[in-house]
C-alpha positions in Angstrom: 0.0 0.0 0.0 1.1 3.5 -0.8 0.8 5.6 1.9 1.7 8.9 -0.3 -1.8 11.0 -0.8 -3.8 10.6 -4.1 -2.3 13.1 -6.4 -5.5 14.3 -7.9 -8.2 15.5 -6.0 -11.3 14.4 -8.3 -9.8 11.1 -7.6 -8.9 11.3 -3.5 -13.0 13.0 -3.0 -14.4 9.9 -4.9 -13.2 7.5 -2.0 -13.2 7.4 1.3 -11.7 5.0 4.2 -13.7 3.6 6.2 -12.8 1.7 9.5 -15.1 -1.1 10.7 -14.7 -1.9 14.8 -16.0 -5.1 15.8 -17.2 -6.0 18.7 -14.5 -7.0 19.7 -12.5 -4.4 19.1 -10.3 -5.7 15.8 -10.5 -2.6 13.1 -10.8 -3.5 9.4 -10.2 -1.0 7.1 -11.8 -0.4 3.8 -11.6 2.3 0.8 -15.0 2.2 -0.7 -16.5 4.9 -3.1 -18.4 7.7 -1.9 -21.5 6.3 -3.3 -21.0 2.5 -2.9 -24.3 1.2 -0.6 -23.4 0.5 3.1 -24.7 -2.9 2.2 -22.1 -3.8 0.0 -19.6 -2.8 2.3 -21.7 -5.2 5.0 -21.8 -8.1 3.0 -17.6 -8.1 2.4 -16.8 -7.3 6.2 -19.0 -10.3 7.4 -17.3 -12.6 4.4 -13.9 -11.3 6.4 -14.8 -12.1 9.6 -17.6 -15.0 9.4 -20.4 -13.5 10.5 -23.9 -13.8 9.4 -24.8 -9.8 7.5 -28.1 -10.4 9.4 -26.3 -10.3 12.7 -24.5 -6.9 11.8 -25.2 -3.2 12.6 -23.2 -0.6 11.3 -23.7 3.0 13.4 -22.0 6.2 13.0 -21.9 8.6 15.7 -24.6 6.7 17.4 -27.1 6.5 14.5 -27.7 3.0 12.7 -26.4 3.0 9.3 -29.1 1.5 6.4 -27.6 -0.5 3.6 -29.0 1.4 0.8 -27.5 4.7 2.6 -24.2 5.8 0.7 -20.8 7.6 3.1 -22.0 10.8 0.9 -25.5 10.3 2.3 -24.4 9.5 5.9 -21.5 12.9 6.2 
């Protein structure tokens, strides 16, 4: 991985990163696109870790996170 920042900034404000904390608290980071659904992103953290996606909630600042809801949609 390159840790240098994209170079052009259409590019860098097209994805975000994204850090999923499990339960118990291992992080998983992602880079998803700013209007990929938060179901998608569900459905691969729960093929990482082997877990059901029906026994997953995903909350920002407190608030519950729908999978049709996009990162643009939820900032």
């Amino acid at each position: 991985q390159d840790p240098k920042p994209d170079s052009a900034p259409s590019e860098s404000s097209d994805y975000i990163k994204l850090k999923v904390v499990g339960s118990d608290a291992n992080e998983i980071h992602f880079r998803v696109k700013m209007t990929t659904q938060m179901g998608k992103l569900k459905k691969s953290y729960s093929d990482r870790v082997g877990v059901p996606v029906s026994s997953l909630r995903f909350l920002f600042d407190g608030r519950r996170i729908n999978d049709d809801e996009t990162p643009k949609q939820v900032v």
